[in-house]
VEXMARMI-685240 format. One line per 2 residues: their letters; for each residue y, z, x of C-alpha. Coordinates in steps of 0.05 Angstrom, whole numbers, padded with zeros to 5 digits. Each point is the difference from the previous one (the first is absolute). Layout:
<sites>
a> Y/Z/X | ...
</sites>
This chain:
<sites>
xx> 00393/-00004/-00218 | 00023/-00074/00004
xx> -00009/-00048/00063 | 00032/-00052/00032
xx> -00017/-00038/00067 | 00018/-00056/00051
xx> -00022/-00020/00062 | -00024/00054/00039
xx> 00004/00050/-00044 | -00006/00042/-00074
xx> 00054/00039/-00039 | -00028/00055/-00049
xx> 00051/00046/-00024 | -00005/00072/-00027
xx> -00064/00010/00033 | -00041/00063/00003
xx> -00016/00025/00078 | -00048/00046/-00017
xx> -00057/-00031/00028 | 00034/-00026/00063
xx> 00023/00069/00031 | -00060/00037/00025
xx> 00019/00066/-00023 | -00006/-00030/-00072
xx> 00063/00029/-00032 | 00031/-00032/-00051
xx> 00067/-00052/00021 | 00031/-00061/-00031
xx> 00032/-00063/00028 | 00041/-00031/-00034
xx> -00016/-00067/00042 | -00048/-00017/00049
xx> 00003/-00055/00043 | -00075/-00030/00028
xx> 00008/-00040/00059 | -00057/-00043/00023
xx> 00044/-00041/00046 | 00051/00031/00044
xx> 00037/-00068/00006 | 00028/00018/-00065
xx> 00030/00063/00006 | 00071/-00042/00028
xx> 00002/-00033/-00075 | -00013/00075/-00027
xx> 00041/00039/00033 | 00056/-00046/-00019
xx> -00006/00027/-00073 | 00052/00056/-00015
xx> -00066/00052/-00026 | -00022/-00006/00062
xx> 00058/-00010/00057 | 00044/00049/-00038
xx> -00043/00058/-00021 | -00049/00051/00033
xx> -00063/-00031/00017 | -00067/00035/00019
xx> -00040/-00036/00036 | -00092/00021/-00028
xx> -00051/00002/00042 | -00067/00036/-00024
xx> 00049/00055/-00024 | -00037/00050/00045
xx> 00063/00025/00038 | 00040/00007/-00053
xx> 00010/00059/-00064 | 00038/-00031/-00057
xx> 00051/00073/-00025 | 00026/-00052/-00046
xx> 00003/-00069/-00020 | 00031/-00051/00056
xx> 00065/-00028/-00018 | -00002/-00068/00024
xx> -00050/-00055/00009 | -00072/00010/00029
xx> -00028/-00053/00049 | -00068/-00006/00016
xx> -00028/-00051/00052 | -00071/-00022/-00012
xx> -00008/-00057/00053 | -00073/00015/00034
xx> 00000/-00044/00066 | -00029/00034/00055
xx> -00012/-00045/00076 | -00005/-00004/00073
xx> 00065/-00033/00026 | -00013/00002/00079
xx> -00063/00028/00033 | -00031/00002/00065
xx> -00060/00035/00029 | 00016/00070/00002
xx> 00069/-00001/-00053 | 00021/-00034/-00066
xx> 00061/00004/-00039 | -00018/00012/-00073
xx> 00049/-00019/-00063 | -00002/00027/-00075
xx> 00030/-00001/-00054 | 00043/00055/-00029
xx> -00052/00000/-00063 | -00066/00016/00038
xx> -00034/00064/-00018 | 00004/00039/00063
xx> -00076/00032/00010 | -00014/-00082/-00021
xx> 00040/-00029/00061 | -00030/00054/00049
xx> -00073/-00016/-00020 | 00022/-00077/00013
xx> 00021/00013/00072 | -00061/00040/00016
xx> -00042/-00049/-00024 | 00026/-00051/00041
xx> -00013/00049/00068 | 00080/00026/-00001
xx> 00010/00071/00015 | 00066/00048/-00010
xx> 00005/00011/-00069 | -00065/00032/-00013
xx> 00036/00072/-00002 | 00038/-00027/-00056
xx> -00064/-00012/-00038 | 00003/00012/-00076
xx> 00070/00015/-00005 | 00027/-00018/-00075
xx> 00056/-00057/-00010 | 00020/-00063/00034
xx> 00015/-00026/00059 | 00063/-00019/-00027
xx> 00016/00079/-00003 | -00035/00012/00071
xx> 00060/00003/00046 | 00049/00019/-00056
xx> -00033/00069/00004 | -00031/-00018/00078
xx> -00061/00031/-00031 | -00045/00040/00045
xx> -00068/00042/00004 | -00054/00032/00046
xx> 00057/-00014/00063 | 00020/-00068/-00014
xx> 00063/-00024/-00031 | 00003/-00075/-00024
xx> 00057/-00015/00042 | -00041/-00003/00060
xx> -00030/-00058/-00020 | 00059/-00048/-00035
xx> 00026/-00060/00030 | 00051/-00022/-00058
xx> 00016/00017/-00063 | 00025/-00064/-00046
xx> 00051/00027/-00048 | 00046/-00026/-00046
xx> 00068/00021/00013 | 00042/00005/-00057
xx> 00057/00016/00039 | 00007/-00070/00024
xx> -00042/-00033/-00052 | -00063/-00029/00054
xx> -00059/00023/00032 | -00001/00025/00065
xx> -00048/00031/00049 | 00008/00066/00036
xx> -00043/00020/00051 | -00023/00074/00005
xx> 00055/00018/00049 | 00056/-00014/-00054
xx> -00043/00039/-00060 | 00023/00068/00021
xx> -00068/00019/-00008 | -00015/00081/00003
xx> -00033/00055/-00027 | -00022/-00031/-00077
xx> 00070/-00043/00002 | 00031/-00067/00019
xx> 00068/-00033/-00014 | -00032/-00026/-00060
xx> -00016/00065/-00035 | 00075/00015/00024
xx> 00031/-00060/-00037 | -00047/-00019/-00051
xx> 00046/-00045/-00045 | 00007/-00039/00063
xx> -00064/-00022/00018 | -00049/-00025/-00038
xx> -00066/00006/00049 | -00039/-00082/-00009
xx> -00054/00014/00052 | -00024/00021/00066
xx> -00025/-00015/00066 | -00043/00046/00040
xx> -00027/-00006/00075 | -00064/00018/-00001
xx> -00051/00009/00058 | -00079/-00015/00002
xx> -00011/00053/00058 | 00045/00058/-00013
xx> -00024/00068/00015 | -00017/00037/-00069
xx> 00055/00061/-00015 | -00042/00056/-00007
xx> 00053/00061/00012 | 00009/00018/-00071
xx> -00040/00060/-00025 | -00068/-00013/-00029
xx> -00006/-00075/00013 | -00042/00016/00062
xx> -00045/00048/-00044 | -00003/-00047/-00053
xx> -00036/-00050/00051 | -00048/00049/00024
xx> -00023/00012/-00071 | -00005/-00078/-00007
xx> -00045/00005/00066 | 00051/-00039/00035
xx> -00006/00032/00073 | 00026/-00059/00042
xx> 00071/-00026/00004 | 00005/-00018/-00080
xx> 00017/-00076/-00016 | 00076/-00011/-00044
xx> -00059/-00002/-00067 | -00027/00062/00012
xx> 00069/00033/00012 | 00022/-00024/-00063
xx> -00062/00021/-00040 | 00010/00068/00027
xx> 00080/00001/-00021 | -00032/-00031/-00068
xx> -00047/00057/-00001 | 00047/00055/00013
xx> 00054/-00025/-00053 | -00060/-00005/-00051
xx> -00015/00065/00012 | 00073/00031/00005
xx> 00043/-00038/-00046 | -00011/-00010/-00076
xx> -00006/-00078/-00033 | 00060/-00012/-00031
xx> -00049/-00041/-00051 | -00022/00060/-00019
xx> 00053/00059/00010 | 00078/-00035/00003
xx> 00025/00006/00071 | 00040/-00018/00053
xx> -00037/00026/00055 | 00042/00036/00046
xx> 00056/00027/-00027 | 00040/00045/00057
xx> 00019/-00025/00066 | -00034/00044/00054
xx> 00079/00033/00020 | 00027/-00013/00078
xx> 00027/00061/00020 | 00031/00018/00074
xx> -00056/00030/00049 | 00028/00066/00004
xx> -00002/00000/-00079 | -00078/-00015/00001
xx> -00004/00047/00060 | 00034/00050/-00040
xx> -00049/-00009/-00062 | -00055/-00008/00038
xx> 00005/00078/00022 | 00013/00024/-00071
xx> -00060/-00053/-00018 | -00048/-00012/00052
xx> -00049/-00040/-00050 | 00056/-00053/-00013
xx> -00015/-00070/00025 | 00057/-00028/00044
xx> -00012/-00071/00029 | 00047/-00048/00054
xx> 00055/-00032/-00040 | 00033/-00064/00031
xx> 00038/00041/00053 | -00014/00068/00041
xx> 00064/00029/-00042 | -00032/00006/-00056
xx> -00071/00023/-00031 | -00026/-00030/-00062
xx> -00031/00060/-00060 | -00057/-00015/-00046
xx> 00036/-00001/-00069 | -00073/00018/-00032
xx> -00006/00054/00043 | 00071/00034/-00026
xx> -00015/-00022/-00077 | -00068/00033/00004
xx> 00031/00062/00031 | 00046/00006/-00062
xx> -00052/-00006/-00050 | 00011/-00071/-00032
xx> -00071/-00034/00023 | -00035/-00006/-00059
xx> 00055/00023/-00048 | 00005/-00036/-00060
xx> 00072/00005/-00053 | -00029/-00039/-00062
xx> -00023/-00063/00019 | 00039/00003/00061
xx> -00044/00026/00062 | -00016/00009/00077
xx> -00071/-00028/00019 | -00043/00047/00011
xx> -00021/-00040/00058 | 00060/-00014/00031
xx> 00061/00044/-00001 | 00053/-00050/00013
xx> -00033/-00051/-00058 | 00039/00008/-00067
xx> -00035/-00021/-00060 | 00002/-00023/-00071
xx> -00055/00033/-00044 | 00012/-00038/-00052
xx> 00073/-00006/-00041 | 00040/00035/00055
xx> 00067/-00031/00000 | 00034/-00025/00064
xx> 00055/00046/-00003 | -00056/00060/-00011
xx> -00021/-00028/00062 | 00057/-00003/00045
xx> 00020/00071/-00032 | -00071/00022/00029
xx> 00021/-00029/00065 | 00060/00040/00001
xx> -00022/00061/-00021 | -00053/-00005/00063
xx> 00056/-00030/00048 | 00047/00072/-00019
xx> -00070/00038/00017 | -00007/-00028/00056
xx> 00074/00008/00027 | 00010/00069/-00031
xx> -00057/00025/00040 | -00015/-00036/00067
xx> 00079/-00032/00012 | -00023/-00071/00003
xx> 00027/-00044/-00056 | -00051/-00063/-00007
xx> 00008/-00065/-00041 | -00025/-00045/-00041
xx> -00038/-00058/00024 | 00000/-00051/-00073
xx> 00059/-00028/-00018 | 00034/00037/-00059
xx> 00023/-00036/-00055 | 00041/00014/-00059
xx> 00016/00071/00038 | 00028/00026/00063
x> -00044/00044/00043
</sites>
């Protein structure tokens, strides 16, 4: 692997990704950008091996499954910068960069009395990768809470700032996961509150508290130790077992399709979607039905914990992986009519 550098930033080419893709499988790069300064991604993305050819763009690698090697350039931002722009008594606007571990930047804004993310507690990545995916858990969805998102537009060659009207945010997606050799995601701002009632719909958070001996309304901390708890409990370490966490989007389906399962099925949990058209399906619930929890090709797997976790015992190959995921996906379709999706990014394959 040789380097190179200037200012803002670190060129290594043919670089292993193992260890920067949470599932652990095996990928190559053959260049990798670091950038520790986002002022200089103008003077790099003037180069041809990087204005020319595909580009992915590497957060923590946790919502991603290298099939194959990527064919163009990998850029990482690693800028850390996390503060308080403009505050008053009961809101403050909150900027990071695209670099900050995500679970890091949540314990920052709780600790400075800032409540709204504490749902999101000890999801993997980025912030940076935050409203790419509009990540969400126990009934919140990030989106709620963003003010801007700074992004370099390599379209016309600058920076500019979108507020979360003109992200297209829904259900785990965003214009940027839509174009993502457009956008290159430098940091974001979040409006945050100091008073904001806790979010406490989602099932088990409320009995989560009550085994904490939290019996009064819960403060944002206790919230999020609960959702830490809970996720603990549920999800496997990706130090320990490769992961992405989820894996399958819970599927949107038409009411009168849930209705319609819900008579063959009575035990299947349907929840509100974003509109009383449709009904959202628990994707665990249909993968456990078929069989797949647990289930384990080689060193490619299902948690045992956690139907809709796939997992890496060990040596399992990325494309053992995503054939897994199909495999479960044709299940799933072939018996209950509801095709769902992935929610990492694929690369090197198609899904």
């Amino acid at each position: 692997m040789s380097t190179s550098s200037g200012s803002g930033y670190r060129l290594f080419e043919n670089v292993r990704l193992d260890a920067r893709n949470t599932f652990g499988v095996a990928a190559r790069a053959p260049l990798l950008v670091e950038v520790s300064n986002t002022t200089a991604l103008p003077e790099l993305f003037g180069y041809a091996m990087l204005r020319d050819a595909p580009l992915l763009v590497l957060g923590g690698g946790s919502n991603l499954l290298f099939a194959g090697d990527p064919q163009g350039a990998v850029l990482a931002l690693t800028a850390q910068q996390i503060c308080i722009v403009e505050e008053d008594s009961s809101h403050a606007i909150v900027r990071a960069d695209a670099g900050v571990i995500w679970h890091d930047f949540v314990l920052w804004t709780l600790g400075r009395g800032l409540c709204g993310l504490e749902n999101l507690a000890l999801i993997p990545g980025t912030v940076g990768a935050a409203p790419i995916q509009n990540i969400g858990a126990y009934g919140v969805e990030v989106r709620a809470c963003i003010h801007v998102v700074e992004a370099f537009d390599r379209q016309c060659g600058g920076v500019v700032r979108l507020v979360a009207a003109d992200c297209a945010f829904a259900y785990r997606d965003s214009c940027f996961k839509h174009d993502p050799d457009r956008y290159v995601v430098t940091a974001v701002e979040f409006a945050l509150s100091r008073n904001a009632a806790a979010i406490l719909s989602y099932a088990g958070i409320g009995e989560e508290l009550a085994a904490m001996g939290v019996t009064q309304a819960p403060r944002a901390t206790q919230v999020a130790e609960a959702v830490i708890r809970i996720r603990r409990r549920k999800l496997p370490d990706p130090a320990v077992l490769g992961n992405a966490g989820s894996f399958f989007k819970n599927p949107i389906v038409p009411t009168a399709v849930a209705t319609s399962l819900l008579q063959e099925h009575p035990a299947l949990p349907v929840f509100r979607a974003t509109d009383d058209g449709n009904r959202k399906l628990s994707a665990a619930w249909l993968i456990d039905q078929c069989g797949f929890k647990g289930h384990r090709d080689g060193d490619a797997g299902v948690s045992s914990e956690h139907a809709l976790v796939l997992v890496n015992h060990g040596h399992a190959s990325g494309l053992q992986l995503l054939e897994l995921a199909r495999r479960i996906a044709a299940a799933v379709f072939a018996r209950f009519g509801v095709p769902i999706e992935p929610e990492p990014r694929i690369i090197g394959a198609r899904w």
